[in-house]
C-alpha positions in Angstrom: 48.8 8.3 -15.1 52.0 6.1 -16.6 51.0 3.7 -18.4 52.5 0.6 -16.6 55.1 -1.9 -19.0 54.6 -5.9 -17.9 58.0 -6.1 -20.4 59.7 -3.6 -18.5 58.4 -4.8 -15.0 58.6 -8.6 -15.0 61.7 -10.2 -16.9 61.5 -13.6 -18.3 58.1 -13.7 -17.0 56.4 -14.8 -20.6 55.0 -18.4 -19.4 53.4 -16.8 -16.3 51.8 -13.9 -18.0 50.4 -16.1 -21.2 49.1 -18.4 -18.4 47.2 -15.0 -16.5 46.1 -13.7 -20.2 44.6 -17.0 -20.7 42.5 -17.3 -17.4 41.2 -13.9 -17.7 40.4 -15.0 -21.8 38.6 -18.5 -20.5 36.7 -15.7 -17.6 34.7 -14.6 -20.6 32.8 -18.0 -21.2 31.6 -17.3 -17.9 30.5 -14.3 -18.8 29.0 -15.1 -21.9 27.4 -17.7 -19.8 25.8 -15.9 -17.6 23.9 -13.5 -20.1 22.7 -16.5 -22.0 21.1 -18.3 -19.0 20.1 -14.6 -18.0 18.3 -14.4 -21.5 16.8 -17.5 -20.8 15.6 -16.4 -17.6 13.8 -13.2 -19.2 12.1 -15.5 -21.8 10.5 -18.0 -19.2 9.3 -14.9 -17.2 8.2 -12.7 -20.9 6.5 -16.0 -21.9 4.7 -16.8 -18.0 3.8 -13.3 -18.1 2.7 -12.9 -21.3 0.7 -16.4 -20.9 -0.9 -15.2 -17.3 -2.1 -11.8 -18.9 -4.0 -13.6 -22.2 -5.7 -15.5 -19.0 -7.2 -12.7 -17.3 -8.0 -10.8 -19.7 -10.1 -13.8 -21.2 -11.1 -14.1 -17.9 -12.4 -11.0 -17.4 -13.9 -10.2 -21.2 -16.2 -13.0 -20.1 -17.3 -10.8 -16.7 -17.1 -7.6 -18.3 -20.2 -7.4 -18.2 -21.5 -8.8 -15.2 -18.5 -6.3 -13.5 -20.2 -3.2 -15.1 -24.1 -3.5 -15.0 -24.8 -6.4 -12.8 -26.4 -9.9 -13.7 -29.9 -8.5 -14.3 -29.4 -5.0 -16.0 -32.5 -2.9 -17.6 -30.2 -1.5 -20.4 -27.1 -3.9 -22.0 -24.2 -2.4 -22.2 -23.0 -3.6 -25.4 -19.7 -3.5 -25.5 -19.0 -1.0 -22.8 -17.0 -1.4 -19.9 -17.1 -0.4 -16.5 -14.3 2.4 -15.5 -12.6 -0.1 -13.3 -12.4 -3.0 -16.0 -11.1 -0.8 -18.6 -8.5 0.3 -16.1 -7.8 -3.6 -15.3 -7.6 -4.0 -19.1 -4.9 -1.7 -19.5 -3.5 -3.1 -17.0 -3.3 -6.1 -18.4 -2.7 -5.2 -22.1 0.2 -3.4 -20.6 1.8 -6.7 -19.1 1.7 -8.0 -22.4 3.8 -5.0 -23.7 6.0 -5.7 -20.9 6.2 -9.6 -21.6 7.2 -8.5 -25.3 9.6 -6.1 -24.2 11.1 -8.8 -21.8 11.2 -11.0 -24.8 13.1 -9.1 -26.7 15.1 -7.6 -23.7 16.2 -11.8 -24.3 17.1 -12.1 -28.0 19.1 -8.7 -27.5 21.0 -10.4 -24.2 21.2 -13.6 -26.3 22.3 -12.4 -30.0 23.8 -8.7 -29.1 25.8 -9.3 -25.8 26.4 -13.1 -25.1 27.4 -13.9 -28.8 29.4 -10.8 -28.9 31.7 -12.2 -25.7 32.3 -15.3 -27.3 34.0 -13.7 -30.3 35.6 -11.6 -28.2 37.1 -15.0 -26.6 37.4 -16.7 -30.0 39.4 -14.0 -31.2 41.7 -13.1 -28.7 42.4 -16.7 -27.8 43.7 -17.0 -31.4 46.0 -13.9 -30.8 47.0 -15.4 -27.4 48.4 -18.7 -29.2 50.2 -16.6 -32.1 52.0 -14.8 -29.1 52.9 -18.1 -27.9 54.0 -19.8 -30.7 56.1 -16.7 -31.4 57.7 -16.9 -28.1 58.6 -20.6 -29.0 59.8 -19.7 -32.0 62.2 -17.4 -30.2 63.1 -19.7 -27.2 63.7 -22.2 -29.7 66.4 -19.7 -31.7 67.7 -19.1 -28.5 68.4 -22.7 -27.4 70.3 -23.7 -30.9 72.3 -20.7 -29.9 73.2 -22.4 -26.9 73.7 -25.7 -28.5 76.4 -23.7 -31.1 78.2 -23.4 -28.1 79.0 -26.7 -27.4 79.1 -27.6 -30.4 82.0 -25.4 -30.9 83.3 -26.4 -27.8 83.4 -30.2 -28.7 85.3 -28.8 -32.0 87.6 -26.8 -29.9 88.5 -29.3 -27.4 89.4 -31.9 -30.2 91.5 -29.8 -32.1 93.3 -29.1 -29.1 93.2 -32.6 -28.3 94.8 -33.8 -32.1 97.1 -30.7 -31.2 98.5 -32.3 -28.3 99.0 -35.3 -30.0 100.6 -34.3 -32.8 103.3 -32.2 -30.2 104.2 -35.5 -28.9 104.9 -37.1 -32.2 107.2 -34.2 -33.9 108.9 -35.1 -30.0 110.0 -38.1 -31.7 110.9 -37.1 -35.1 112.7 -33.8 -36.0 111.2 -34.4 -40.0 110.4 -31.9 -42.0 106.1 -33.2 -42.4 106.2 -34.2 -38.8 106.6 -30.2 -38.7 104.6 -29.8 -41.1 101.6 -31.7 -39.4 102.5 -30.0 -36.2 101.9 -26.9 -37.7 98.3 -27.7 -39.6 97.2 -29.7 -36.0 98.0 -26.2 -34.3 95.9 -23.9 -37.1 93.3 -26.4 -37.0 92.8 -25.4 -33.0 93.6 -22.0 -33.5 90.2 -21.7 -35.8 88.1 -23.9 -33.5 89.3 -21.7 -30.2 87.9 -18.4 -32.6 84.8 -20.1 -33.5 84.3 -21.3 -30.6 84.9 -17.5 -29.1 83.1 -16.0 -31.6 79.9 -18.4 -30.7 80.1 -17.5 -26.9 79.7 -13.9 -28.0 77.0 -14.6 -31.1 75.2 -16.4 -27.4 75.6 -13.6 -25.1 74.7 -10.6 -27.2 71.5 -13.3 -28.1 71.0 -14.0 -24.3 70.8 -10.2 -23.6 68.5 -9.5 -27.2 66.3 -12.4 -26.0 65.8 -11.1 -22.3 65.6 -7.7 -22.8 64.2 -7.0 -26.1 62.3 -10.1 -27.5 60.5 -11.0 -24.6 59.6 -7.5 -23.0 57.8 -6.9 -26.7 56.0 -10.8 -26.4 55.5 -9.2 -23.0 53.7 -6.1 -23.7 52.2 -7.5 -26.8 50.4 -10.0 -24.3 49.7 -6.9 -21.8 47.7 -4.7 -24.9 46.1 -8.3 -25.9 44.1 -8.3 -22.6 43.7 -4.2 -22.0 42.2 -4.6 -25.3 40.4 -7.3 -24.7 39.1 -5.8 -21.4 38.3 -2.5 -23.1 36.3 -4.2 -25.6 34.6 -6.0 -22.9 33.6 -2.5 -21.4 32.1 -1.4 -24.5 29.5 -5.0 -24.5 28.8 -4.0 -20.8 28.0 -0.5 -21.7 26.2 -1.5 -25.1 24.5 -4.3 -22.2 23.7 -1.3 -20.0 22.5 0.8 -23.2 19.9 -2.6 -24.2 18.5 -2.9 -20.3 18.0 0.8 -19.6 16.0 1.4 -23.5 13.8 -1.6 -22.1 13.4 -0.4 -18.6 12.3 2.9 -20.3 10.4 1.1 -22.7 8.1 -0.8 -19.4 7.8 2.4 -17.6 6.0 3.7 -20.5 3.5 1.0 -19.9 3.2 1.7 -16.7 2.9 5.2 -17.4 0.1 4.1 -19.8 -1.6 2.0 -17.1 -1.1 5.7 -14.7 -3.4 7.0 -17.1 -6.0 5.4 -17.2 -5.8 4.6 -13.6 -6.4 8.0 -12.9 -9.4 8.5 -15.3 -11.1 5.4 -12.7 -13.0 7.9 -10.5 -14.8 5.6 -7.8 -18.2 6.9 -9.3 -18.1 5.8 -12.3 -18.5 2.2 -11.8 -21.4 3.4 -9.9 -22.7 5.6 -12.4 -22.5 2.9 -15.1 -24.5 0.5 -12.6 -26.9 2.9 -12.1 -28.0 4.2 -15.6 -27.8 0.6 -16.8 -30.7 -0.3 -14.0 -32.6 2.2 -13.5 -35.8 1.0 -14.1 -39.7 1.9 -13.5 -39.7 0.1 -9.8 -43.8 -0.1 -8.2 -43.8 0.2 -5.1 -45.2 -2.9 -3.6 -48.8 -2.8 -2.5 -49.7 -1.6 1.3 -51.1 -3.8 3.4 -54.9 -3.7 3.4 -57.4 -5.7 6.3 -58.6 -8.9 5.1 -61.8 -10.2 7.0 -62.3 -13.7 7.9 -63.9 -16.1 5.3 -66.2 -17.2 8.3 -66.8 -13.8 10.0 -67.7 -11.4 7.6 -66.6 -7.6 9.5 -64.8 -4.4 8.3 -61.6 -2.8 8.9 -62.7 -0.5 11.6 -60.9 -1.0 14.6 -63.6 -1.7 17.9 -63.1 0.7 20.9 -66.2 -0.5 23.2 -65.5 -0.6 26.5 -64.4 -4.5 26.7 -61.7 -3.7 23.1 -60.5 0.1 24.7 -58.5 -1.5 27.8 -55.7 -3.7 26.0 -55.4 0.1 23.6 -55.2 2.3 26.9 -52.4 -0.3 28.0 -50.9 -0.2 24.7 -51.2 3.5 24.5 -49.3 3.6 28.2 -46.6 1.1 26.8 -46.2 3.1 23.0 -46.3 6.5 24.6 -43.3 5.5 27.0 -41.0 3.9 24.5 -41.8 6.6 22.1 -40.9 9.3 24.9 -37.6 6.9 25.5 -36.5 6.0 22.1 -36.9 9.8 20.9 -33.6 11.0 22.6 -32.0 7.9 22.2 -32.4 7.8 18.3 -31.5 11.6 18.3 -27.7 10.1 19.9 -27.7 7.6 17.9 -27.9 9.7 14.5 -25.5 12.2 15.6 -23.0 9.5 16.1 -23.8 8.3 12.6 -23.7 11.8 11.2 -20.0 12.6 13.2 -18.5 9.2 11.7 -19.9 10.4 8.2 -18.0 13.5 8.6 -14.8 12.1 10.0 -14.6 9.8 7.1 -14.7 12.8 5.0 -12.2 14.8 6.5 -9.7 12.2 6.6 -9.8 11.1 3.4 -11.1 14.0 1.7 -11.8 14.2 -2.3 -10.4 10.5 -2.5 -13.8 9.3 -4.5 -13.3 12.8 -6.5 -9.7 12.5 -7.6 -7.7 9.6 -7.7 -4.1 9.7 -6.0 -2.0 7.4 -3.7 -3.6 7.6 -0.5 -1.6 6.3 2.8 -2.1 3.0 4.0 -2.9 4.2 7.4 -5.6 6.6 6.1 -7.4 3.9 4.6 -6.9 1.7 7.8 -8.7 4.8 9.3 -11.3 5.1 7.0 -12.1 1.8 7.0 -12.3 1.0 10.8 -14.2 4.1 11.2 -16.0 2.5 7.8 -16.6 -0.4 10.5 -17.7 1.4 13.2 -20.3 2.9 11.0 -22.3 -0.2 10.7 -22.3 -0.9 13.9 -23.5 3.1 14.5 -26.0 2.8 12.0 -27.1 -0.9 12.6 -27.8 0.6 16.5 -29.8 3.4 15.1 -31.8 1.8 12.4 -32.8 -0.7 15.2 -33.7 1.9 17.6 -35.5 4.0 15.2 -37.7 0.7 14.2 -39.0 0.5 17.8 -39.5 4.4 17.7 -41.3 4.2 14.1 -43.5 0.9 16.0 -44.5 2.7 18.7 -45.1 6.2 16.7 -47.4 4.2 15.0 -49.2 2.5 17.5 -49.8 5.9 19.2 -51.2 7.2 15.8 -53.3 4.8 15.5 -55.1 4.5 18.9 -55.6 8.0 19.2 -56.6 7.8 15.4 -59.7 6.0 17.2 -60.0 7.1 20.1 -61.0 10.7 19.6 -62.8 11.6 22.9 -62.6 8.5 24.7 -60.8 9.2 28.1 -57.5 6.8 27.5 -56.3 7.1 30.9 -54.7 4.6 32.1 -54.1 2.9 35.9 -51.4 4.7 37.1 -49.9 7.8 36.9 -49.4 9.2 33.5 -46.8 11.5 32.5 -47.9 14.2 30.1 -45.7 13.8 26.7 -45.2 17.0 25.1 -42.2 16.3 22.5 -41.8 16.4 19.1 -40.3 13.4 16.6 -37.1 14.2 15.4 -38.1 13.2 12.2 -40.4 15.2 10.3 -42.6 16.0 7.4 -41.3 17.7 4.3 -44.2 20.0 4.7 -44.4 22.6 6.7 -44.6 21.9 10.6 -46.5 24.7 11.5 -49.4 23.1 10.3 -51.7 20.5 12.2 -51.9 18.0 9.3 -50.6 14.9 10.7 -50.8 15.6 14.3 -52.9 13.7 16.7 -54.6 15.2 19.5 -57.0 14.5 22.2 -59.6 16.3 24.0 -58.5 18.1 27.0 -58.6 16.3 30.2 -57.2 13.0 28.6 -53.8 11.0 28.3 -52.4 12.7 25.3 -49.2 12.3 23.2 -48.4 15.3 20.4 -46.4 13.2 17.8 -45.5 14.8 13.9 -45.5 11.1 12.2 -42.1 10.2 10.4 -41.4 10.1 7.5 -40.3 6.6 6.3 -40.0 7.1 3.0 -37.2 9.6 2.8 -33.4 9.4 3.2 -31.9 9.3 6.8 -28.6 9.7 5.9 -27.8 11.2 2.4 -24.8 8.9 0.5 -23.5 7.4 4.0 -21.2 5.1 2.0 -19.4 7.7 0.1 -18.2 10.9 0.8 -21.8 13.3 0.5 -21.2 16.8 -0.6 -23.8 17.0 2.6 -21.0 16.1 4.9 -17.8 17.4 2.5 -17.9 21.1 4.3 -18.5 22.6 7.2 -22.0 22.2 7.5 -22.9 25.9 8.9 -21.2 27.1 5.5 -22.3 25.1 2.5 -24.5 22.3 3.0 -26.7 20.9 -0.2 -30.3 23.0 -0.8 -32.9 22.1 -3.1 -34.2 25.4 -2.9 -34.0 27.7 -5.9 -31.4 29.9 -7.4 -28.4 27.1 -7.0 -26.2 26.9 -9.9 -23.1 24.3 -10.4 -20.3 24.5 -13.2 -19.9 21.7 -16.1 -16.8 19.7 -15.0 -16.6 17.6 -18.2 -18.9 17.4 -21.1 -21.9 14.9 -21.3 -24.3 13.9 -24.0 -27.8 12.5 -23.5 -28.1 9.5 -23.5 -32.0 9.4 -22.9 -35.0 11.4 -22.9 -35.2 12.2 -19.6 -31.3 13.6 -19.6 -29.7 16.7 -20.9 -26.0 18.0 -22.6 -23.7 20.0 -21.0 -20.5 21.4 -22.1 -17.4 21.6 -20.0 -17.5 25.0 -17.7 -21.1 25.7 -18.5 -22.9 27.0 -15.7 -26.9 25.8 -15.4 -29.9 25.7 -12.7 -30.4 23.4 -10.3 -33.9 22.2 -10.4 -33.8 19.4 -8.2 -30.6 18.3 -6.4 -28.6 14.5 -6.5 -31.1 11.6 -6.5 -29.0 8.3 -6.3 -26.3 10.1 -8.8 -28.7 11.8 -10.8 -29.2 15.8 -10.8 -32.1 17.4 -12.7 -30.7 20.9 -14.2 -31.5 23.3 -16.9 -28.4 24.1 -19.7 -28.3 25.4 -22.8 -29.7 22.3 -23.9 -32.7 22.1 -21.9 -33.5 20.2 -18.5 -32.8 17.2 -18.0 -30.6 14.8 -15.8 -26.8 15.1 -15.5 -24.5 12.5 -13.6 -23.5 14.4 -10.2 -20.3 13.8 -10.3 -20.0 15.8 -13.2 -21.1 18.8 -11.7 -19.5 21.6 -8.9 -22.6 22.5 -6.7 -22.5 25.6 -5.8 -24.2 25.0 -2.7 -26.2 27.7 -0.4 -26.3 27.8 3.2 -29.1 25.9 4.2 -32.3 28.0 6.3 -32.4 27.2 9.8 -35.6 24.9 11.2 -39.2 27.0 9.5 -40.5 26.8 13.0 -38.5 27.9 15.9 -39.4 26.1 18.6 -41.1 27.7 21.8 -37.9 28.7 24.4 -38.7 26.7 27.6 -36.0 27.1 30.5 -36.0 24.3 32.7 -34.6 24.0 36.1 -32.5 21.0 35.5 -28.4 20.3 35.5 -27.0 22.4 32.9 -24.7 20.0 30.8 -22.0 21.5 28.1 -22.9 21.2 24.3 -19.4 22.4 22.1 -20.1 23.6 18.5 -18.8 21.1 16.0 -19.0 24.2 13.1 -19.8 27.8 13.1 -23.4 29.0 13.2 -24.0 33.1 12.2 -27.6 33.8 14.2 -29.8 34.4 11.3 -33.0 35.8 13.9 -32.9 37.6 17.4 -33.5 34.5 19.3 -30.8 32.8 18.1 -26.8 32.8 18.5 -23.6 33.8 17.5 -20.8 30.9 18.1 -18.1 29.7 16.5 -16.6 26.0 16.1 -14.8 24.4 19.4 -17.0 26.9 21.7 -18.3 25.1 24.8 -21.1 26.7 26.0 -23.8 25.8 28.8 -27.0 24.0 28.1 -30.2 25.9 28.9 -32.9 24.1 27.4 -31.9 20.5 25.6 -33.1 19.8 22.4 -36.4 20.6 21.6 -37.8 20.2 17.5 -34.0 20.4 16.4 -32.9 23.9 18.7 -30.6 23.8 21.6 -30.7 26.9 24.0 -27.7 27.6 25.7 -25.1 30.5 27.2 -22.3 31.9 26.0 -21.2 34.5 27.8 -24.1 35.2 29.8 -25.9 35.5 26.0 -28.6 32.9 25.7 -30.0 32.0 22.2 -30.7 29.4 19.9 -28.4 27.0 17.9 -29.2 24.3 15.6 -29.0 20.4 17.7 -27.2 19.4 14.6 -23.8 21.8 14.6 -22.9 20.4 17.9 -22.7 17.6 20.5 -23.2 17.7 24.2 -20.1 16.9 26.4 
């Protein structure tokens, strides 16, 4: 590229360039101004930031605790935090990094770069007026050049002048120093003519020295002033450039720190934390026993004379209906729940396992189907309450009315179904189940069991409802193992050490967080989430329900997961298969037809359509 030449380019253009070398020298207060009132910009926001994080985290050392264990706890924490509060923390202690970073981000804007670009202007302005007062220097040589001139032109014309008028005198007189005058007036012009010659060229050979040597150097002289000065003003933008990116790098760090311990915050531990820190010996409160009355002095046998047994037979009537009702209708209900649960878990998967930036719209999902839950579940437990009252009532009627005809006005519809909820025990055996003598209104009922979870973890995602459920669903039987996902040291008696990747026994499965295990260590209790089950497929229902066809409407019932037929009765299907209902749902079996095969399949891997 040729370099360009103002001298060469623009001639007698001195006052216009000093004038454009000068604006552009003045630009740099500007620009000095700018990254001082940008310094003081960054330390307002280094000292409102550093100000707001001391705030919270005074704020939230004085919650800490309340955040981790609750207002009430069994255990104190002492001086441990919650997962979630030593995230926030970091969070915090990292804007305060960043507010000291952003400080000194200022002093560098202020001391390195705006200081620097008004010495850059102090300096150059200063070479700036020595080119000018050089090119006044020269002007001014020029100009008394000029003057010569006419100086020697003024000589000139009056020795020509005194020339003249000594001609016209030796007119008048022939004498020898009339000629002698003549001849000194005309030597005397002669010399001023040749000085005044010689001046006009001294002037012209100085005209052409000043326009097209002098000022073409003042010229480029000014023109390497400002490249210089614009170079060196590259090198404090760089430097600038250099300053911000080192701090930029310097705050990602703290946010990488705060990444870190972000991702340590599994959603469980809070819980966890909670937990330990209130688990406590909890009595159950006292049943309700019959008090007589102060002023009738009875026990707590119920009276079944003939005047007491008509409001039970008409209760009996009224129970045994809803129950009959309310059976099928809880059994919908809890699938809905149960479908939700799983839904949830599919679409956000290991999100309370492993913490990673999750969509927006999946947690809009989750959290309307979050929503719906409830709502689900609030229908259910409602339902179920009217079920449990009238499961009760029948229980206890029949309790006392063993051979006492119970019939009621009326027809009475035989009720031959079992509760779908059950017993841990075994349900091939009678304990529990009330029966009349032949011949009177009878309802078979296996009493529910009200203290055991519905619904294992419904407000997280339960390993129960992680996997397809004919594959690996949770088993308290024997023989399940998991592997050590971190190492944990008891912390109590009733807890046990594990080492990362150790494999131990399940003894007893999750309880609120909680699983019992043997290690190398002993047994003891180990936080779940610590833990890979390895989970076993779970044995279908101990009793398989007697196969009665009925000749009703066949609806369709399609297989939500794959079930392998584990006895003769039973059958082969695979998930999405619509197949034909044969008998409904009858102590947690479906019968239906697949392919002109009828068989067994549990209520639970499907829904009817």
């Amino acid at each position: 590229m040729t370099t360009p030449s103002l001298g060469s380019a623009l001639p007698d253009a001195f006052k216009v360039t000093h004038a454009w070398v000068d604006a552009n020298l003045s630009f740099l207060t500007d620009i000095s101004q700018f990254y001082k009132e940008k310094a003081t910009i960054e330390r307002e926001y280094a000292e409102k930031l550093s100000k707001l994080a001391s705030e919270h985290l005074s704020k939230t050392s004085k919650q800490a605790s309340l955040l981790a264990v609750g207002p009430e706890p069994a255990i104190t924490p002492g001086s441990l935090d919650s997962a979630s509060v030593v995230a926030w923390k970091e969070t915090l202690i990292q804007t305060e990094n960043i507010a000291k970073e952003r400080r000194s981000l200022a002093n560098n804007l202020d001391i390195n770069v705006a200081s620097s670009i008004n010495k850059l202007h102090t300096k150059y302005t200063s070479l700036s007026d020595r080119w000018k007062s050089f090119n006044e220097e020269l002007v001014h040589t020029r100009d008394k050049n000029y003057s010569d001139i006419q100086t020697k032109k003024k000589a000139y014309d009056a020795a020509c002048e005194a020339m003249e008028s000594q001609r016209a005198k030796t007119l008048k007189s022939s004498s020898d120093r009339a000629q002698e005058k003549l001849h000194k007036r005309e030597t005397e012009m002669n010399i001023a003519k040749n000085d005044y010659l010689i001046s006009i060229s001294v002037a012209n050979r100085l005209k052409d020295k000043f326009y097209y040597q002098d000022i073409p150097e003042l010229l480029d002289g000014l023109q390497d002033l400002n490249q210089t000065k614009v170079a060196k003003l590259n090198t404090i933008w760089l430097s600038t450039s250099v300053i911000e990116r080192q701090s930029l790098t310097k705050i990602a760090e703290s946010f990488d720190a705060i990444d870190i311990v972000v991702k340590q915050n599994l959603p469980n531990l809070d819980t966890m934390m909670f937990m330990k820190h209130n688990t406590k010996n909890w009595t159950e409160p006292v049943d309700f026993n019959y008090i007589p009355s102060p002023i009738w002095h009875d026990d707590g046998s119920m009276i079944v004379n003939n005047e007491s047994v008509q409001p039970l037979k008409a209760l009996l009537n009224s129970a045994s209906a809803t129950y009959e009702s309310l059976q099928r209708t809880c059994d919908d209900n809890k699938q809905v729940v149960e479908e939700l649960i799983l839904e949830r878990n599919n679409l956000l998967g290991d999100v309370f396992e492993k913490v990673e930036i999750k969509s927006s719209e999946d947690f809009k999902n989750y959290e309307d189907m979050l929503a719906r839950s409830i709502s689900a579940l609030q229908k259910f437990i409602n339902n179920d309450t009217r079920r449990v009252i009238a499961e009760v009532q029948i229980e206890t009627v029949q309790a006392v009315t063993d051979g006492i005809d119970m019939s009621y006005s009326g027809p009475t519809e035989k009720k031959s179904r079992f509760g779908i909820f059950r017993k841990s025990s075994n349900p091939s055996s009678s304990a529990g189940t009330e029966t009349l003598s032949s011949g009177t209104t009878h309802i078979s009922i296996i009493p529910s069991n009200t203290k055991s979870r519905l619904f294992d973890k419904l407000n997280k995602f339960a390993e129960t409802y992680n996997t397809p459920v004919g594959a690996t669903l949770p088993s308290t039987a024997n023989n399940v193992t998991a592997t050590a996902l971190y190492p944990y040291d008891a912390a109590g008696d009733d807890e046990t050490s594990i080492t990362k990747g150790e494999n131990v026994a399940v003894l007893e499965q999750d309880d609120s967080g909680w699983t019992y295990v043997k290690s190398s260590a002993g047994t003891g209790l180990v936080p779940t989430s610590y833990l890979e089950i390895h989970k076993s497929k779970p044995p279908p229902p101990k009793v398989v329900p007697r196969k009665i066809r009925k000749n009703t409407a066949q609806p369709q019932f399609q297989m939500l997961y794959d079930y392998v037929a584990q006895g003769d009765d039973e059958l082969t299907v695979n998930k999405g298969d619509v197949l034909t209902v044969v008998s409904p749902d009858d102590g947690g079996w479906t019968e239906v037809e697949k392919n002109g095969q009828t068989g067994l399949v549990p209520t639970s891997y499907g829904s009817l359509i």
